[in-house]
LUMKE-72723 format. One record per residue: residue in three letters; x, y, z of N, C-alpha, C, O, CB in turn. Coordinates in steps of 0.05 Angstrom, whole numbers, padded with zeros to 5 digits, always signed. Glycine has a CB too. Layout:
// LUMKE-72723
ALAXYZXYZXYZXYZXYZ ...
This chain:
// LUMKE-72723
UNK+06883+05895+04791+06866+05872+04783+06837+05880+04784+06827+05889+04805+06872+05848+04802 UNK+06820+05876+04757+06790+05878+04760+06773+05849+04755+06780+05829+04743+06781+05901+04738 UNK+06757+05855+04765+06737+05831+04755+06712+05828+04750+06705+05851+04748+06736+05816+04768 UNK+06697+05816+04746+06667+05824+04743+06651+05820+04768+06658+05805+04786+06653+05808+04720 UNK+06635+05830+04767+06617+05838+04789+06619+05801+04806+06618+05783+04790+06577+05852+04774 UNK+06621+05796+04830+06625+05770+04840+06596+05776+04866+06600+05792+04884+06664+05764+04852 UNK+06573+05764+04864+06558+05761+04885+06550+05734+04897+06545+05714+04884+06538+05773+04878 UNK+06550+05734+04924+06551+05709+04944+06526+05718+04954+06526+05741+04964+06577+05706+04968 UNK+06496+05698+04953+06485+05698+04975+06479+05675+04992+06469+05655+04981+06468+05710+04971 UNK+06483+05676+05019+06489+05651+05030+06486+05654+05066+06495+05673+05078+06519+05643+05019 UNK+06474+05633+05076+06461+05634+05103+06485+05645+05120+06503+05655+05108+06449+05603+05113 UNK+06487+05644+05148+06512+05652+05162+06503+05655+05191+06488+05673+05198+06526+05680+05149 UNK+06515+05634+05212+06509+05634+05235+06549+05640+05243+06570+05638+05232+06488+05603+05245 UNK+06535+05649+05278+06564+05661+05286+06564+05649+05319+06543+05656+05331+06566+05702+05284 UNK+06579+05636+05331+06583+05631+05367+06605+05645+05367+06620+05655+05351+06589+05598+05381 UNK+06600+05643+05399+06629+05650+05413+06638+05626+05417+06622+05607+05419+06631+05667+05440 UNK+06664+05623+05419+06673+05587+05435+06699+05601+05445+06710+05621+05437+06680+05550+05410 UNK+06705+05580+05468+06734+05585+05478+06758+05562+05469+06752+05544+05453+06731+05585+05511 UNK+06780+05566+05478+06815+05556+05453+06802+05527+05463+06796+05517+05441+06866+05565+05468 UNK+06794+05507+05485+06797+05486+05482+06763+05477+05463+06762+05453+05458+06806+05476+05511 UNK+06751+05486+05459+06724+05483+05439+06736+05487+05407+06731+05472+05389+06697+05510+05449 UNK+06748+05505+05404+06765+05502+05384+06789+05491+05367+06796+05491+05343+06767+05512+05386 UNK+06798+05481+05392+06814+05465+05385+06805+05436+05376+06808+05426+05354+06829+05466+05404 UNK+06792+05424+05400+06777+05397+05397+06767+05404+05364+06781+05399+05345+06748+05392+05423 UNK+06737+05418+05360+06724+05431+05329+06746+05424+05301+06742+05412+05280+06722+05473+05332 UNK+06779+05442+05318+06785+05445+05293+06807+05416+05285+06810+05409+05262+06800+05476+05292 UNK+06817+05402+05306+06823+05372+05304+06805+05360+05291+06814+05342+05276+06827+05359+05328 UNK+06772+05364+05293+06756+05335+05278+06753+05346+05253+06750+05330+05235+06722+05322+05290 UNK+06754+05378+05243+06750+05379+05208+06769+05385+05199+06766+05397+05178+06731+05398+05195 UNK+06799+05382+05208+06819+05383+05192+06832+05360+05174+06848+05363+05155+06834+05391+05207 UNK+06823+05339+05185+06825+05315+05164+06804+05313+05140+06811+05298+05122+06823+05289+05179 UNK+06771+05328+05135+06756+05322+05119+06757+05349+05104+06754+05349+05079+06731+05311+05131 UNK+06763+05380+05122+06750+05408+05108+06780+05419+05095+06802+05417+05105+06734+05436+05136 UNK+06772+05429+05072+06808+05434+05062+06819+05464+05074+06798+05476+05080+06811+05437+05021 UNK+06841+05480+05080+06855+05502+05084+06844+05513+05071+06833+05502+05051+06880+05504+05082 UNK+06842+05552+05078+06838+05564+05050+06861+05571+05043+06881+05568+05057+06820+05587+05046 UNK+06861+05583+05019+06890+05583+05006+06900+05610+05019+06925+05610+05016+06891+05583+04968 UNK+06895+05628+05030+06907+05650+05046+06928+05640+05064+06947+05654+05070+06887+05665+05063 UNK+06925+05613+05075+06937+05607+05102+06965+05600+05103+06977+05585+05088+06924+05585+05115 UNK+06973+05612+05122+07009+05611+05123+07010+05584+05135+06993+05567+05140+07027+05638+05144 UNK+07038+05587+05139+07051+05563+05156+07044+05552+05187+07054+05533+05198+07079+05572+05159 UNK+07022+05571+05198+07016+05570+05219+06982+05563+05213+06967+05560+05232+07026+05595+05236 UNK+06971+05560+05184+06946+05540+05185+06927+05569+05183+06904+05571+05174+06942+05515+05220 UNK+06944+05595+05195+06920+05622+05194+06929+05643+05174+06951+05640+05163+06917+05641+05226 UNK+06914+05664+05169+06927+05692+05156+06904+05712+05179+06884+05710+05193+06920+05697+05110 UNK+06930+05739+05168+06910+05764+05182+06891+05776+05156+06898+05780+05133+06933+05795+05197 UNK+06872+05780+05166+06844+05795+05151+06851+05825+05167+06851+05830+05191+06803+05778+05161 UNK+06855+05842+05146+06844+05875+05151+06830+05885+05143+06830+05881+05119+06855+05892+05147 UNK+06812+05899+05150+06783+05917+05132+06772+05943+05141+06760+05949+05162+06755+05900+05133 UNK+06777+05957+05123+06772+05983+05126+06741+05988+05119+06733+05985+05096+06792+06000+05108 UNK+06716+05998+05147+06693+06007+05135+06691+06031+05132+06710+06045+05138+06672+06000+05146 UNK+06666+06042+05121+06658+06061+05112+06634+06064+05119+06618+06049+05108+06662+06063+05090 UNK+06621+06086+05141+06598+06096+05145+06588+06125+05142+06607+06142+05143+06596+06089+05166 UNK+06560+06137+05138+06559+06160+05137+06567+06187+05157+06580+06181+05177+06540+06159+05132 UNK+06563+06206+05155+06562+06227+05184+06553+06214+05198+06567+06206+05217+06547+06252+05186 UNK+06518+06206+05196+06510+06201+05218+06502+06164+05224+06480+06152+05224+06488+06222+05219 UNK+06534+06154+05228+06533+06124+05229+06508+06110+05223+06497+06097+05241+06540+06114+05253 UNK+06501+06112+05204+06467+06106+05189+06475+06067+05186+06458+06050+05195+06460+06130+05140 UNK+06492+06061+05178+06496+06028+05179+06505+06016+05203+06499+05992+05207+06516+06019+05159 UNK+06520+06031+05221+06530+06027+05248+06502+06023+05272+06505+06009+05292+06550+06058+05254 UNK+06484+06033+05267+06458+06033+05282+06432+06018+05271+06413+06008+05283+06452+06061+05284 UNK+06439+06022+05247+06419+06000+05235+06427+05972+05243+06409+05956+05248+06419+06002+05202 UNK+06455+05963+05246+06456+05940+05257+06458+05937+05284+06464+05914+05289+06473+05929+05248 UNK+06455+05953+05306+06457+05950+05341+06419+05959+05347+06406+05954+05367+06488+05983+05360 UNK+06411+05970+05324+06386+05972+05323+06369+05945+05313+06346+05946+05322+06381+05994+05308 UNK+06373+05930+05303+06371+05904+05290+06348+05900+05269+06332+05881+05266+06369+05884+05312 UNK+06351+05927+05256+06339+05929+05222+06357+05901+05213+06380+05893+05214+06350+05966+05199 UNK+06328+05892+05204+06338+05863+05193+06348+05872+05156+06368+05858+05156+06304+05835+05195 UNK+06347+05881+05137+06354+05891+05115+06372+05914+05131+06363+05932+05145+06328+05901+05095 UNK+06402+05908+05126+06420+05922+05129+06435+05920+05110+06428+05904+05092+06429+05920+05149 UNK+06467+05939+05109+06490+05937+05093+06515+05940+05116+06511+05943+05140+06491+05960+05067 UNK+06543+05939+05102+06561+05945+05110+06582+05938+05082+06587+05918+05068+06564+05934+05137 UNK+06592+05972+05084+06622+05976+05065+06638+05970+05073+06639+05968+05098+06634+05998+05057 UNK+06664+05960+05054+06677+05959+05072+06706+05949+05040+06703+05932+05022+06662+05937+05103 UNK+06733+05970+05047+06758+05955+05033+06772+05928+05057+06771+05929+05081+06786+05982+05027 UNK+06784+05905+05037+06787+05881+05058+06823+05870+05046+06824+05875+05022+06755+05849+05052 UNK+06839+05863+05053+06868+05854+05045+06862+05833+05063+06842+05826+05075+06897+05873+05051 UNK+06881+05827+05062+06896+05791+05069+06920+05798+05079+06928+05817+05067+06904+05766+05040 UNK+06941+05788+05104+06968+05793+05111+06982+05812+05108+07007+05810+05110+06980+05779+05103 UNK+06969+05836+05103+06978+05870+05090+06989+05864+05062+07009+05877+05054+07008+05888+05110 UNK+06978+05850+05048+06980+05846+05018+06968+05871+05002+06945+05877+05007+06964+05819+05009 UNK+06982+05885+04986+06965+05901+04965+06951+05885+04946+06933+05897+04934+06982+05919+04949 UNK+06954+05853+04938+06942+05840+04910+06930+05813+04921+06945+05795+04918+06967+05834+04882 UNK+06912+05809+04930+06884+05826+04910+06870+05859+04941+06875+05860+04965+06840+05784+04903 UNK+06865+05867+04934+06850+05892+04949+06820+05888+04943+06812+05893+04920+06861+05925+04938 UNK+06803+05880+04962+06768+05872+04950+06762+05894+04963+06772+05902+04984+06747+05840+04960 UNK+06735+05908+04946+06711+05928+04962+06696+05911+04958+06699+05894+04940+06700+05957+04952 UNK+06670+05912+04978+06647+05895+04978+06624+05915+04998+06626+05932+05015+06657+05862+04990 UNK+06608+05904+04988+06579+05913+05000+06572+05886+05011+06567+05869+04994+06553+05927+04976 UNK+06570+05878+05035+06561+05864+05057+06531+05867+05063+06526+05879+05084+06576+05873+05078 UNK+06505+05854+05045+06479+05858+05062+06468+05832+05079+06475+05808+05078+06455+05867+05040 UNK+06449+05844+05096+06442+05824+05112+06412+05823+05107+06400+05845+05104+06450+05829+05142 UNK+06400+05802+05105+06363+05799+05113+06365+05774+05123+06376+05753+05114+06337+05801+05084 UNK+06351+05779+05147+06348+05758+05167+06379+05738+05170+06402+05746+05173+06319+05737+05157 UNK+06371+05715+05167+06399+05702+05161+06410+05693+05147+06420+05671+05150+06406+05691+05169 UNK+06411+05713+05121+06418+05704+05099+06445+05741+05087+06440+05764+05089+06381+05694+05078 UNK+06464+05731+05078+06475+05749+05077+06489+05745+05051+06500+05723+05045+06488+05754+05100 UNK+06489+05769+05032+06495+05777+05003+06519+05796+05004+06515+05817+05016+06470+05792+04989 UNK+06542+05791+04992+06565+05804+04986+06570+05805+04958+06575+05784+04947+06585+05793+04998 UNK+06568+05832+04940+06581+05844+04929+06601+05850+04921+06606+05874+04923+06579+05851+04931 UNK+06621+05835+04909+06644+05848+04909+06665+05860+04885+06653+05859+04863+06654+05833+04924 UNK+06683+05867+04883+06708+05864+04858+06737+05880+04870+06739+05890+04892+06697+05882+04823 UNK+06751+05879+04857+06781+05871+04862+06788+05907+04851+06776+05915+04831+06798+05837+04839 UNK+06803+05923+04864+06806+05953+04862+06831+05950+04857+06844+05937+04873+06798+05972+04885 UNK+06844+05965+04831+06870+05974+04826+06891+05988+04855+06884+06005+04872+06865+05996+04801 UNK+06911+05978+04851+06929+05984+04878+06922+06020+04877+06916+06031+04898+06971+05972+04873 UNK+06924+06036+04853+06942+06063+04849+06907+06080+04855+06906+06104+04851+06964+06068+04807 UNK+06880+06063+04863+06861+06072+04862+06854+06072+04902+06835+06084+04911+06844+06055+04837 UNK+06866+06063+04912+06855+06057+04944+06849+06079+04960+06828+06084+04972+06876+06043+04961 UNK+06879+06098+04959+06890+06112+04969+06865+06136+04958+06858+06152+04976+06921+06111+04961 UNK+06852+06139+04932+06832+06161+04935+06809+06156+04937+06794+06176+04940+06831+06177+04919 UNK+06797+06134+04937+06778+06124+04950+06781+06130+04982+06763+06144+04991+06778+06095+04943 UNK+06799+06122+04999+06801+06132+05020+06807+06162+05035+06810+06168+05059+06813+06118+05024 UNK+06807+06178+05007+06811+06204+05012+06797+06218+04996+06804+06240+04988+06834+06212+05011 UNK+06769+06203+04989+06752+06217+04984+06747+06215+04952+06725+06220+04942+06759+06243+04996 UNK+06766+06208+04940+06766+06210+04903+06740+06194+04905+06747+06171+04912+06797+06192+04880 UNK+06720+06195+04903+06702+06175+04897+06696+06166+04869+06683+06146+04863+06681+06184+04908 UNK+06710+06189+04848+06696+06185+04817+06708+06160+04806+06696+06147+04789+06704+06210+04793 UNK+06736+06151+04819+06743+06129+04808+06737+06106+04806+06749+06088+04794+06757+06127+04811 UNK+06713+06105+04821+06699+06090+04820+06674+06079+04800+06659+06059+04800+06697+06096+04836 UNK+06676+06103+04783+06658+06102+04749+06674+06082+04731+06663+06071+04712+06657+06138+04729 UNK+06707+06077+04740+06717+06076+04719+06714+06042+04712+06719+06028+04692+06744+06090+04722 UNK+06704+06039+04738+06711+06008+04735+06681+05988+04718+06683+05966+04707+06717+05995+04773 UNK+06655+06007+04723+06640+05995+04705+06629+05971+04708+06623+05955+04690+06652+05994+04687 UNK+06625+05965+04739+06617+05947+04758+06599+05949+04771+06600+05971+04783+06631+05944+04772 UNK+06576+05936+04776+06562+05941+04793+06556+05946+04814+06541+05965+04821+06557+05935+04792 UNK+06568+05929+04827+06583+05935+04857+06598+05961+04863+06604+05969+04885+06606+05913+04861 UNK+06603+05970+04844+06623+05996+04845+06605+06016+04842+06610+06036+04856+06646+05999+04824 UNK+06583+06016+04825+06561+06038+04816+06551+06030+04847+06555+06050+04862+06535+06032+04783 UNK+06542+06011+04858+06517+06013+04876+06541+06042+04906+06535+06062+04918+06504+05965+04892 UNK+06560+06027+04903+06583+06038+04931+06581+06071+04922+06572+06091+04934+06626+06021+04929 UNK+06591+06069+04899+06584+06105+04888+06566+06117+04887+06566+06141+04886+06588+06115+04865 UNK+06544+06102+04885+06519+06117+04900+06515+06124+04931+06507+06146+04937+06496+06100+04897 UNK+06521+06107+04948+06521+06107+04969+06530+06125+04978+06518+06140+04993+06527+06091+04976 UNK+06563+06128+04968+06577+06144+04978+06567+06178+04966+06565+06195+04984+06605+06133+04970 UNK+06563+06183+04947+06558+06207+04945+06535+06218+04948+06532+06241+04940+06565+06213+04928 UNK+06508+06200+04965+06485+06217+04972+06494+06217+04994+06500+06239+05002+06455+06211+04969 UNK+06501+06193+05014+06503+06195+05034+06527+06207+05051+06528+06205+05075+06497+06179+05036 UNK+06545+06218+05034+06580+06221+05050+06584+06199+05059+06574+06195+05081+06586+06241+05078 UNK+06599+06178+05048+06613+06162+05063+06634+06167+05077+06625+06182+05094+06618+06147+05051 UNK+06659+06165+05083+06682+06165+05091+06689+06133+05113+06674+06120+05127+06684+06195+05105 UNK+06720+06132+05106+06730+06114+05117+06721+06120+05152+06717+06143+05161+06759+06114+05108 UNK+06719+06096+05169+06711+06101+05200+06728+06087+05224+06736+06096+05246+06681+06089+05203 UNK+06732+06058+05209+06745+06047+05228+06767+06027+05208+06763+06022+05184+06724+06031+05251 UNK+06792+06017+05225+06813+05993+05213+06813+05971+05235+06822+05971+05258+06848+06005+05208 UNK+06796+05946+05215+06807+05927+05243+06817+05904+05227+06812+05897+05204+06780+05915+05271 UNK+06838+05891+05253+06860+05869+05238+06843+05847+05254+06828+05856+05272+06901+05871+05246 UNK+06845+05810+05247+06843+05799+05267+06852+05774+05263+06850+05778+05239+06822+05801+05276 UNK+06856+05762+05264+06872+05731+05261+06853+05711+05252+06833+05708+05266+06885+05717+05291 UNK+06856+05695+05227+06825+05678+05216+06846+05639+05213+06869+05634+05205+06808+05698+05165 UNK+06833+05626+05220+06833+05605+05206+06810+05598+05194+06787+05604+05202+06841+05587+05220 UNK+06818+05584+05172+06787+05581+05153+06792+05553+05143+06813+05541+05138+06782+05605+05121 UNK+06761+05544+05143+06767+05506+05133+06739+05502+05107+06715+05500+05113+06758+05473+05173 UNK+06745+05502+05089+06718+05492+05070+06708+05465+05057+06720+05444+05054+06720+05506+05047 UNK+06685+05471+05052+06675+05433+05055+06660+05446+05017+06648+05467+05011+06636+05417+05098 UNK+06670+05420+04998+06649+05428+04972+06619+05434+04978+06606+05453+04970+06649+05403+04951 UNK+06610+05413+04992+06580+05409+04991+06561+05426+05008+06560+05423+05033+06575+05381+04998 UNK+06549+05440+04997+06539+05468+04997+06560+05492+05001+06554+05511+05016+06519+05469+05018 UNK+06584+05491+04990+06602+05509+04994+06598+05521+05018+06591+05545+05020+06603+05526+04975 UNK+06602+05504+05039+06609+05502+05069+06630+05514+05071+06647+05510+05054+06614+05477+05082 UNK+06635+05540+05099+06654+05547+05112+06655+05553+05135+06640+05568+05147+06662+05559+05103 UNK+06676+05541+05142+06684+05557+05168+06707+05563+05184+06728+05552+05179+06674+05547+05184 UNK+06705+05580+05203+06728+05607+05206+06718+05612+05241+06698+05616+05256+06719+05643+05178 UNK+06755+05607+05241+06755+05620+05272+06768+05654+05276+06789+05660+05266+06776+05599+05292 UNK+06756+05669+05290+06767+05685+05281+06770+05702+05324+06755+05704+05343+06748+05700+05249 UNK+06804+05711+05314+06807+05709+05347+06826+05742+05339+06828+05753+05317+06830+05670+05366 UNK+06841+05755+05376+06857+05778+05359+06845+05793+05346+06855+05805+05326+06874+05771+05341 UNK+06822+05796+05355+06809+05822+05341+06819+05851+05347+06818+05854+05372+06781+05822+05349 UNK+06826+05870+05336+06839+05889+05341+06832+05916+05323+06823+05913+05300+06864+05881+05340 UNK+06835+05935+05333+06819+05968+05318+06831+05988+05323+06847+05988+05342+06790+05978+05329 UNK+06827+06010+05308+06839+06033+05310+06821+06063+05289+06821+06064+05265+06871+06023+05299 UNK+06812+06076+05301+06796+06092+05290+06819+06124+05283+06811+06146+05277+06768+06094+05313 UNK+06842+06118+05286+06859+06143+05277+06882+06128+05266+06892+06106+05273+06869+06165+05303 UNK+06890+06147+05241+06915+06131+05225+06906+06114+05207+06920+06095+05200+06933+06114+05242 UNK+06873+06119+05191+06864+06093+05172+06877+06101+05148+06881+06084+05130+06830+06087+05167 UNK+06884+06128+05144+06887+06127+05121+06912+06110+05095+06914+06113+05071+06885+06149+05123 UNK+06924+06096+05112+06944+06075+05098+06936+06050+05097+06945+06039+05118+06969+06073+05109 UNK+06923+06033+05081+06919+06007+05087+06938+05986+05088+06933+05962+05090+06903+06000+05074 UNK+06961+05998+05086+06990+05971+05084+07008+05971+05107+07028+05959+05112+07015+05976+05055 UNK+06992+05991+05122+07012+05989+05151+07012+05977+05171+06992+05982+05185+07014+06007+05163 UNK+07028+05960+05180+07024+05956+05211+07023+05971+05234+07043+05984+05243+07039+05944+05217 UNK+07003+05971+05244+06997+05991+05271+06991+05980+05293+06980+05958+05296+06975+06010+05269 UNK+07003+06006+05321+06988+05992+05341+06959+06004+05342+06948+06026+05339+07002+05994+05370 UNK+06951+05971+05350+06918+05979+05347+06910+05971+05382+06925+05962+05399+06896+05954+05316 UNK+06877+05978+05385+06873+05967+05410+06851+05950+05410+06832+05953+05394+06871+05985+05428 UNK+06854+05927+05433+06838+05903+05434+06821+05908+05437+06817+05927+05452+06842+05885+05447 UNK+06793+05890+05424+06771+05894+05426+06758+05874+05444+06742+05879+05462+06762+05898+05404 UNK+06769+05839+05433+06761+05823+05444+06779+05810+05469+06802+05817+05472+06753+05809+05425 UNK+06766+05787+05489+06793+05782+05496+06805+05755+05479+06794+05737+05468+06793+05778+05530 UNK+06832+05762+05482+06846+05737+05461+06834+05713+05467+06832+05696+05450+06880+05730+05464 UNK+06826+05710+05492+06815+05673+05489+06793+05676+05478+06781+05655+05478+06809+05653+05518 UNK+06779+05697+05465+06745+05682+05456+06756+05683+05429+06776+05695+05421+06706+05701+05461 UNK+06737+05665+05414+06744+05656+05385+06718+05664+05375+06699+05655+05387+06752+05623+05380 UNK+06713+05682+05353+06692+05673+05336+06697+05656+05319+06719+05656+05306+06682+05689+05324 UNK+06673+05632+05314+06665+05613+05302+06643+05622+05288+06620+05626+05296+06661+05592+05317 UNK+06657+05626+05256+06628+05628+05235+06619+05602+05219+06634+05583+05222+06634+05650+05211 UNK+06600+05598+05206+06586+05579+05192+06577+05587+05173+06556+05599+05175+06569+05567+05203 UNK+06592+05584+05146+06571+05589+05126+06567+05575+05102+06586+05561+05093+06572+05613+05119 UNK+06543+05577+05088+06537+05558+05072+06514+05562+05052+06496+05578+05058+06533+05539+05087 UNK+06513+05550+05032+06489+05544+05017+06470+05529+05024+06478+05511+05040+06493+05535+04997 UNK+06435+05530+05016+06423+05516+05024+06416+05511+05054+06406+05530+05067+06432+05502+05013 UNK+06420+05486+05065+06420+05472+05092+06457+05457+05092+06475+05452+05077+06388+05444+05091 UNK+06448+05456+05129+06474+05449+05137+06466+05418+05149+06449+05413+05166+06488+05473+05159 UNK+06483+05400+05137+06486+05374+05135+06482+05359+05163+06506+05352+05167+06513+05371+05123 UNK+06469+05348+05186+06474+05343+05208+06489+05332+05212+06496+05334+05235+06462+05337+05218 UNK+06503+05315+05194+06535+05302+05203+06561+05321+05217+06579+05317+05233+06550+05290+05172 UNK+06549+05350+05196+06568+05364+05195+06559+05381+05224+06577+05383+05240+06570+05379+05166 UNK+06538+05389+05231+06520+05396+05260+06537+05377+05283+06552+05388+05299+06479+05384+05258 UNK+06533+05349+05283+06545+05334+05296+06574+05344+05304+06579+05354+05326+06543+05310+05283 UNK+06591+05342+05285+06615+05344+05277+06629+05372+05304+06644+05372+05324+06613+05353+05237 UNK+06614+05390+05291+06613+05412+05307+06598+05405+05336+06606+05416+05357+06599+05434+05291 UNK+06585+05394+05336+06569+05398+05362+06551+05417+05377+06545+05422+05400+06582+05396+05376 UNK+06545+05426+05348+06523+05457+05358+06510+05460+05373+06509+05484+05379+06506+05467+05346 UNK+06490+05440+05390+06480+05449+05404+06485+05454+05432+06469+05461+05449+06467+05442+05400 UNK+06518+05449+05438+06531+05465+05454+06528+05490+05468+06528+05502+05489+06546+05468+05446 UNK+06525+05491+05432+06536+05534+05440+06512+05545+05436+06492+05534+05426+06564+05558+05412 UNK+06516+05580+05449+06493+05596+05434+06502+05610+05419+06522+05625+05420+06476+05612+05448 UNK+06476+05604+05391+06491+05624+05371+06487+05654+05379+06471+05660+05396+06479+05621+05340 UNK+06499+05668+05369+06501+05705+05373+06500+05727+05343+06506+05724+05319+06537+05713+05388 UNK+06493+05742+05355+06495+05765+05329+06512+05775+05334+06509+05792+05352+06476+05785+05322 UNK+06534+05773+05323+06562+05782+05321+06569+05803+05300+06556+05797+05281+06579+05760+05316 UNK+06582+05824+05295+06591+05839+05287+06616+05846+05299+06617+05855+05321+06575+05854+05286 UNK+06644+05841+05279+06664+05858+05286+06659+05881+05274+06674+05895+05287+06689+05849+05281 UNK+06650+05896+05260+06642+05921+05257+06630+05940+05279+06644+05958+05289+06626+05920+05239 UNK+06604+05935+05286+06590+05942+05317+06612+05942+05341+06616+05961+05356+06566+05917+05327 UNK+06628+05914+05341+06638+05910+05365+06663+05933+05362+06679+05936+05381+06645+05876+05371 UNK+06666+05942+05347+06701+05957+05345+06688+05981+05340+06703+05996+05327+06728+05948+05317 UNK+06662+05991+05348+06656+06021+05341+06638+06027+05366+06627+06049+05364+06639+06025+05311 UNK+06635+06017+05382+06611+06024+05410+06613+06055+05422+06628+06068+05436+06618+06000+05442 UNK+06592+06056+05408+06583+06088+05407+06559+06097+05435+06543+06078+05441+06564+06093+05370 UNK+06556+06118+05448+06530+06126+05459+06512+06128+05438+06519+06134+05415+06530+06150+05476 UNK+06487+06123+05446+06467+06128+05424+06458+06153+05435+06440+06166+05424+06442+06104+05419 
């Protein structure tokens, strides 16, 4: 499956909360915010995503360093699905964050992750030219695989979302298959939840209310950072 270049740019705050903050949260917007269509029978799906950093973790440090103009690569599936397979370029300035993306032929993953990088001319995408640049001044290579458990709820008005995301889990050996189930190891503990927010524009204070934000503190979250903690 290809598509044309698809870009999102759009604000994005992140808390921690614990199962009974989440729960309460996710009882008051489940009658107004709709499912996303990923979600199984249990209301969630698993998100997997394979990043990509240089030799010298040049995006891995730019974000624990907190260069506000950053990126992150990265291949992403749904429930170990091969269809759809998204690459995307993930940037950040301040708090506003731009994704890149399009949809990669199944029979193309496998050399992308082993280095084929040219196949990446073929697709004639932008998103794909910018990643093939990247990748061949800088050496990319695959770095880390992390799985983690999402519920997601969306609102039309300012294409509102939000996502709990718990079960975070990693594995820095064995990436090179993206359809496998593996044991991986925990990063977070199972009771914290990330709670993302994102949106167009401004966020509605009904919808502030709703949530009860000023509860929590927001955080700069990265499951990327958090599943790679390196010495500097």
């Amino acid at each position: 499956m290809v598509m044309e270049n698809a870009i999102l740019k759009r604000q994005e705050i992140k808390y921690y909360i614990n199962y009974v903050d989440y729960h309460s949260i996710a009882s008051r917007i489940s009658s107004i915010f709709s499912r996303d269509f990923h979600s199984g029978n249990d209301g969630g799906y698993t998100v997997r995503s394979l990043y990509f950093d240089n030799k010298s973790n040049k995006d891995y440090y730019q974000k624990i360093g907190g260069i506000e103009t950053r990126k992150k690569i990265r291949m992403r599936i749904y429930n170990y699905d091969s269809d759809p397979v998204k690459m995307e370029i993930k940037g950040k300035f301040n708090n506003f964050i731009r994704k890149e993306s399009f949809f990669l032929r199944k029979k193309d993953i496998n050399k992308i992750i082993s280095g084929d990088h040219e196949v990446l001319l073929e697709y004639e995408n932008p998103a794909a030219m910018k990643i093939y640049k990247f990748f061949l001044m800088d050496f990319y290579s695959p770095v880390v695989l992390i799985d983690y458990r999402r519920e997601a709820y969306s609102y039309d008005l300012n294409q509102i979302r939000i996502t709990f995301d718990r079960c975070l889990r990693k594995t820095e050996t064995g990436i090179d298959d993206l359809f496998v189930q593996k044991h991986m190891s925990g990063v977070l503990d199972d009771r914290k939840i990330i709670m993302e927010i994102k949106f167009n524009n401004t966020l509605p204070a009904w919808i502030k209310n709703i949530l009860q934000l000023p509860r929590f503190e927001r955080c700069s979250i990265s499951k990327y950072t958090l599943s790679r903690y390196m010495e500097r």
